[in-house]
C-alpha positions as CSV (number, residue, x, y, z in Angstrom):
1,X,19.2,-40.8,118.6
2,X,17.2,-38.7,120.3
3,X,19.1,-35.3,119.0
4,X,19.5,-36.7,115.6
5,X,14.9,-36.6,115.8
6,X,15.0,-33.6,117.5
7,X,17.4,-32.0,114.7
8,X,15.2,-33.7,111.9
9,X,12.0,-32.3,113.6
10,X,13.5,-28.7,113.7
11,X,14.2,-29.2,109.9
12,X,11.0,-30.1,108.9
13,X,9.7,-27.7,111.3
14,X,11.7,-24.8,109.8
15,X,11.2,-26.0,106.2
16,X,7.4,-25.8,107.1
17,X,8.1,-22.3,108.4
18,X,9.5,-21.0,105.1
19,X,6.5,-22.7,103.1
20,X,4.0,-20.9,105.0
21,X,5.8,-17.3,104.9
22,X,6.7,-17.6,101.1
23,X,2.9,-18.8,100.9
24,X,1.5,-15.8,102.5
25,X,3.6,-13.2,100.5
26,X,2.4,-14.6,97.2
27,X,-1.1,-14.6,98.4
28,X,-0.5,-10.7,98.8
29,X,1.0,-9.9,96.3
30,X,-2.1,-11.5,94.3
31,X,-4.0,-8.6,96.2
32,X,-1.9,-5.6,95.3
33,X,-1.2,-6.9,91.8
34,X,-3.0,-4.2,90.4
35,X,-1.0,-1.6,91.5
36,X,2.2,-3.5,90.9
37,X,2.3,-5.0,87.5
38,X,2.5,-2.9,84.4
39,X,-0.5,-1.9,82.7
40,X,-1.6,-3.9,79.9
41,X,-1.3,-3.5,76.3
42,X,-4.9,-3.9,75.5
43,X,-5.9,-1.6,78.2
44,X,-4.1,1.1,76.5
45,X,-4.5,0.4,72.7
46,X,-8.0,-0.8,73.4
47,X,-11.0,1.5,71.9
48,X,-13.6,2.9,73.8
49,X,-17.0,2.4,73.0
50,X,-18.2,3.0,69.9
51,X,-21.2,4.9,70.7
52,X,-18.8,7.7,72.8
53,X,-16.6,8.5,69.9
54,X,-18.8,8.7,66.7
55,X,-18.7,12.1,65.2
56,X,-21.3,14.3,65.8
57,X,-21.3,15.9,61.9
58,X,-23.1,13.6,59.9
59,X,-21.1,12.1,57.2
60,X,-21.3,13.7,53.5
61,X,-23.7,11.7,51.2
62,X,-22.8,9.7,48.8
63,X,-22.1,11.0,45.6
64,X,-25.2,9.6,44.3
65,X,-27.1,11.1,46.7
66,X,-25.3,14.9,45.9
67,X,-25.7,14.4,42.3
68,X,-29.8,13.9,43.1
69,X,-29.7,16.7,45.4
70,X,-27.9,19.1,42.8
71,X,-30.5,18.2,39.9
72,X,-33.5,18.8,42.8
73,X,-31.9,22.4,43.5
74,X,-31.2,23.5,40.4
75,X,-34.8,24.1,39.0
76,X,-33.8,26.7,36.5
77,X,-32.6,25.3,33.2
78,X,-29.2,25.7,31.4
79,X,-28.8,27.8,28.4
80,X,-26.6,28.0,25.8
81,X,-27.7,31.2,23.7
82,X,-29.0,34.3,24.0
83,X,-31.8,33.0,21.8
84,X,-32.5,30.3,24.1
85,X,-32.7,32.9,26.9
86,X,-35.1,34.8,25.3
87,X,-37.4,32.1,24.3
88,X,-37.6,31.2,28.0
89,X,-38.9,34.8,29.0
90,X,-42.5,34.5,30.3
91,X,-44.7,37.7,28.2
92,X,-46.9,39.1,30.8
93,X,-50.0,40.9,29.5
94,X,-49.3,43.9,31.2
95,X,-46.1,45.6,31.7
96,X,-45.0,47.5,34.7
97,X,-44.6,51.1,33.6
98,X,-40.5,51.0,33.8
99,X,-40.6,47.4,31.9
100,X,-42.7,49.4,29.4
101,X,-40.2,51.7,29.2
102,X,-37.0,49.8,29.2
103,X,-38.8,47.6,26.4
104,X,-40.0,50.5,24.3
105,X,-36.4,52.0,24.1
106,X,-35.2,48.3,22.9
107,X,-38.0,48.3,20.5
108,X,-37.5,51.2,18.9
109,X,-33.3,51.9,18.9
110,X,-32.6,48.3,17.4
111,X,-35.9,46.1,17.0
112,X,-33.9,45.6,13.8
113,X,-30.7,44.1,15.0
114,X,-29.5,41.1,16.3
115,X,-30.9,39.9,19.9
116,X,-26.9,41.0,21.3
117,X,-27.6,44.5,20.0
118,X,-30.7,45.1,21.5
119,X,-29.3,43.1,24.6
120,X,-26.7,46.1,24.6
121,X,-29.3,48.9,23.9
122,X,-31.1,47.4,27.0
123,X,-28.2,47.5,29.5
124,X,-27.4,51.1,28.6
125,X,-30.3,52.2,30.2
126,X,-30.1,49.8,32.9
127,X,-26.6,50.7,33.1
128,X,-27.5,54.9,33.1
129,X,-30.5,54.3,36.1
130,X,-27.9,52.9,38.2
131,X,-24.9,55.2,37.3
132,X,-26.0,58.3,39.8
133,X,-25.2,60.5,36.7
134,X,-28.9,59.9,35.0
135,X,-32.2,59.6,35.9
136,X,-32.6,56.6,38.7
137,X,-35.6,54.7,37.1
138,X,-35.9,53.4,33.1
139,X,-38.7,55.5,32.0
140,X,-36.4,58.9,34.3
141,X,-33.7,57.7,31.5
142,X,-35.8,56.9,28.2
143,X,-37.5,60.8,28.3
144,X,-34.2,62.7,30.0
145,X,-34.5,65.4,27.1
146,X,-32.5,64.9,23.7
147,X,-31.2,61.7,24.7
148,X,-33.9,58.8,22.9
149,X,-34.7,59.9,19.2
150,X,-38.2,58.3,19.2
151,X,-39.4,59.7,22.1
152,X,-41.9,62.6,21.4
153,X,-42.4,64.9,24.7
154,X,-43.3,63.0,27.7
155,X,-44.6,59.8,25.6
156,X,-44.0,56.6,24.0
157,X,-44.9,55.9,19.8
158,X,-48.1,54.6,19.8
159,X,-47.8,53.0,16.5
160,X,-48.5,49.4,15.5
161,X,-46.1,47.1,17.0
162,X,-44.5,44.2,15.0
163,X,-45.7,41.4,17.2
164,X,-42.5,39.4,16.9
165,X,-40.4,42.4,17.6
166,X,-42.1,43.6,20.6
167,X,-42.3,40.3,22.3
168,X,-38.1,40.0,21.6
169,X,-38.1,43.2,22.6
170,X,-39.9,42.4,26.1
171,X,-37.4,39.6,26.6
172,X,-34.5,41.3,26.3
173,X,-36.1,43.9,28.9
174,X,-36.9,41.1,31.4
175,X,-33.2,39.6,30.8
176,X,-31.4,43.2,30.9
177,X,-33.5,44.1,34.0
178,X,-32.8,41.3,35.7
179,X,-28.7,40.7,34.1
180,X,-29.1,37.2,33.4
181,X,-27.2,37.7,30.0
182,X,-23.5,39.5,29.8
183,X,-24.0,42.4,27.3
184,X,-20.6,42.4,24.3
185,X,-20.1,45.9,25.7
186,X,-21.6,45.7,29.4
187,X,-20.8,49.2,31.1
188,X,-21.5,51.3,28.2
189,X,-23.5,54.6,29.4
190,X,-23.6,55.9,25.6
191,X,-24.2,54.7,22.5
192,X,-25.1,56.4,18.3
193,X,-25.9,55.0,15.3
194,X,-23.0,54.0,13.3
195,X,-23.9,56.3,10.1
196,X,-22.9,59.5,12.1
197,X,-20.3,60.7,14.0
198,X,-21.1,63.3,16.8
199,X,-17.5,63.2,17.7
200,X,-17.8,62.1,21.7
201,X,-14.8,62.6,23.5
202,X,-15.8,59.4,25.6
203,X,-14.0,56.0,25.6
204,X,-15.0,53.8,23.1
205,X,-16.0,50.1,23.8
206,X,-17.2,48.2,20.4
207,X,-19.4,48.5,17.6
208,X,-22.4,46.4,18.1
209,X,-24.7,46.0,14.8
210,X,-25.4,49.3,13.9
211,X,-24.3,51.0,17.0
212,X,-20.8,52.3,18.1
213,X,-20.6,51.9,22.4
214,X,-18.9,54.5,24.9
215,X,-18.6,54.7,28.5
């Protein structure tokens, strides 16, 4: 009886052993889980803070906002003629001496003609002072001997002015200095009156009013 108690104490003894073993390597492997199980999804997929990973280039505006900006930068008004052009021209009261010049030359070669023609007129001499084959200033160009017709010696016509013509005439200076307007024959270094024919051996561009156009 005695053995059979002993045996059943040994059991339960032993069974207790096995508790207390398998109870002390869950326990650490609780501590080392870490390190043992697999990472978890969310601590891969999961964004870092916000504030870390916004872009440092500030976003575009809003189209709105562009369109507002565009009409804000773009002071100078469209145009759809030359006429419209011209009737934007500020007219100084004074003249700078080459302005003077340029204008003169418009005025008097094709104050007549249409606002293109004495657009082309204009850019010839523009066109010459920049060349390096003529004179590098307007008025150098406008009294380089026997080129202008109506210029006497070292001086401009001192005539009456048709007050209409001369202020088209110092439009189309401003706008040739400047090339805010494309010219119908923009390059042209030459130009005569269509009436005669001098018989240039130069390439010829177009005729513009009543002028023929070479470069």
């Amino acid at each position: 009886m005695r053995r059979i108690l002993n045996s059943t104490k040994l059991n339960r003894a032993s069974a207790l052993a096995v508790v207390a073993t398998a109870t002390m390597i869950l326990v650490s492997a609780d501590g080392s889980g870490a390190a043992a199980e697999p990472l978890k999804p969310a601590a891969i997929t999961e964004p870092a803070t916000p504030t870390i990973y916004q872009p440092v280039i500030q976003p575009l505006q809003p189209e709105a906002e562009q369109a507002d900006g565009a009409a804000t930068v773009e002071e100078a008004p469209r145009v759809a003629t030359l006429a419209e052009m011209v009737a934007l021209q500020p007219q100084p009261t004074e003249l700078s001496r080459e302005l003077n010049c340029l204008a003169a030359a418009i005025y008097h070669e094709a104050k007549g003609e249409s606002l293109a023609g004495q657009l082309a007129v204009g850019r010839v001499i523009v066109a010459r002072s920049k060349s390096g084959r003529f004179p590098d200033s307007y008025c150098g160009v406008v009294f380089q001997p026997s080129q202008f017709s109506f210029v006497r010696g070292n001086s401009l016509p001192t005539g009456a002015r048709n007050a209409r013509q001369w202020k088209n005439a110092v439009a189309i200076a401003q706008i040739a200095h400047e090339g805010t307007w494309r010219s119908p024959v923009e390059g042209a270094l030459f130009f005569h009156a269509a009436y005669v024919s001098p018989g240039w051996r130069l390439t010829r561009m177009a005729r513009v009013d009543n002028h023929v156009f070479y470069r």
